[in-house]
C-alpha positions in Angstrom: 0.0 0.0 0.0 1.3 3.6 -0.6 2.1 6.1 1.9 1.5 8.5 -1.2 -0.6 11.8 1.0 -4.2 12.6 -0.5 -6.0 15.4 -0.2 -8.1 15.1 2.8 -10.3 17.9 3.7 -10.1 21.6 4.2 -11.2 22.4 8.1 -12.8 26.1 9.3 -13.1 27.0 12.4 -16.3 28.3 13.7 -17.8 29.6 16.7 -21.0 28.0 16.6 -20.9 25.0 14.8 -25.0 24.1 14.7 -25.7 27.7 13.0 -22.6 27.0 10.6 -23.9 23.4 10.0 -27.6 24.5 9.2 -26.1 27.2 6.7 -24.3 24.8 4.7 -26.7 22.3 5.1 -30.2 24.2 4.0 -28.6 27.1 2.0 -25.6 25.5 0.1 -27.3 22.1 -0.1 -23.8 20.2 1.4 -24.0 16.6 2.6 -23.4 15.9 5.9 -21.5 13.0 5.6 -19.9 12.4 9.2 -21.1 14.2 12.6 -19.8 14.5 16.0 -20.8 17.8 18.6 -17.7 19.8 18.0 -17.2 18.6 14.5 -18.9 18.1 10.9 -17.4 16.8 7.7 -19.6 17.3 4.7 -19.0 15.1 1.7 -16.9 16.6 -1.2 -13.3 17.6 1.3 -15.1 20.0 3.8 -15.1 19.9 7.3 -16.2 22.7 10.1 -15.2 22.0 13.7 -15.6 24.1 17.2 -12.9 22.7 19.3 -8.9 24.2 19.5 -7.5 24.2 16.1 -4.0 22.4 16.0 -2.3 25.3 14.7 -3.6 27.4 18.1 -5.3 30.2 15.4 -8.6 29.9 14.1 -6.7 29.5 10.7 -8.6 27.3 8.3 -6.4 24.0 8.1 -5.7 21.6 5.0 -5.9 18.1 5.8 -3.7 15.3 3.6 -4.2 11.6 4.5 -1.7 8.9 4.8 -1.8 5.1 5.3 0.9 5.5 7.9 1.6 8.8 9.8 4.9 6.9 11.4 6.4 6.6 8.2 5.2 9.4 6.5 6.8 11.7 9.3 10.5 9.9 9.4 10.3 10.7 5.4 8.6 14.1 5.0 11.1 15.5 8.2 14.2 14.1 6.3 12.6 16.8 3.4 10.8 19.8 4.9 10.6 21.4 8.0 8.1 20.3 10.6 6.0 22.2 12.3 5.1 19.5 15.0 5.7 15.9 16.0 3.2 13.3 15.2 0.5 13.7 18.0 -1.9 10.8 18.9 -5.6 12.9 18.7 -8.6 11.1 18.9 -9.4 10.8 15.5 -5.7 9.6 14.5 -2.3 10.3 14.3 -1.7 13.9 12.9 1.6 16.0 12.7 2.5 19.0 10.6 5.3 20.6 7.9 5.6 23.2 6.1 5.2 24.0 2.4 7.7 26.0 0.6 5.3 29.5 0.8 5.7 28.7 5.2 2.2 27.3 4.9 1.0 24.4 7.5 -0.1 21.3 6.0 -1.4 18.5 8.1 -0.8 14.7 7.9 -3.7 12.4 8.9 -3.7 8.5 9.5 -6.8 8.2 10.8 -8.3 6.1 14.0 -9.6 2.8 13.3 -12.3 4.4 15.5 -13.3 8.0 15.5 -15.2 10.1 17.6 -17.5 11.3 14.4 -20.0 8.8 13.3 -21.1 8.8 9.7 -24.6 9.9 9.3 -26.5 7.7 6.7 
């Protein structure tokens, strides 16, 4: 299997994440396509959340998944700068580099088992 990232999901930060949700939902006619109280991925690589962002702003933040954060880390930090460690979150294994404009991306290898549920 390849350790090859893919694009993910793009993640804003929001202050109030039900008002957000209905918006996207009932004017913009998004999918919800996984749910959990501080946190709503839509289908089509768009996520909202109201908890602390990794970064410590309220930046938005682009996600990039990987089959193996471990490995992907001990490559990527022989190549770029890293802006953190691999951290063990809930959701999965997560750390972050930087792109040549000093832009954070995240790596993702996500939990067998995730808070979010996916909403059928």
């Amino acid at each position: 299997m390849s350790n090859q990232p893919k694009f993910g999901f793009l993640l804003e930060y929001v202050t109030d994440i039900e008002a957000v949700k209905r918006f996207y939902v009932e004017v913009l006619g998004f999918e919800v396509e996984r749910a959990h109280p501080v946190f709503v991925q839509f289908k089509d690589h768009f996520a909202i959340a109201s908890d602390e962002s990794l970064s410590g702003t309220r930046d938005p933040e682009v996600y990039w998944l990987v089959d193996d954060a471990e490995a992907a880390f001990d490559d990527l930090s022989r190549k770029t700068e890293t802006i953190f460690p691999i951290k063990q979150m809930p959701f999965g294994k997560v750390f972050s580099i930087k792109d040549p404009a000093g832009q954070p991306l995240y790596l993702l290898e996500f939990a067998r088992e995730r808070p979010s549920q996916p909403v059928k």
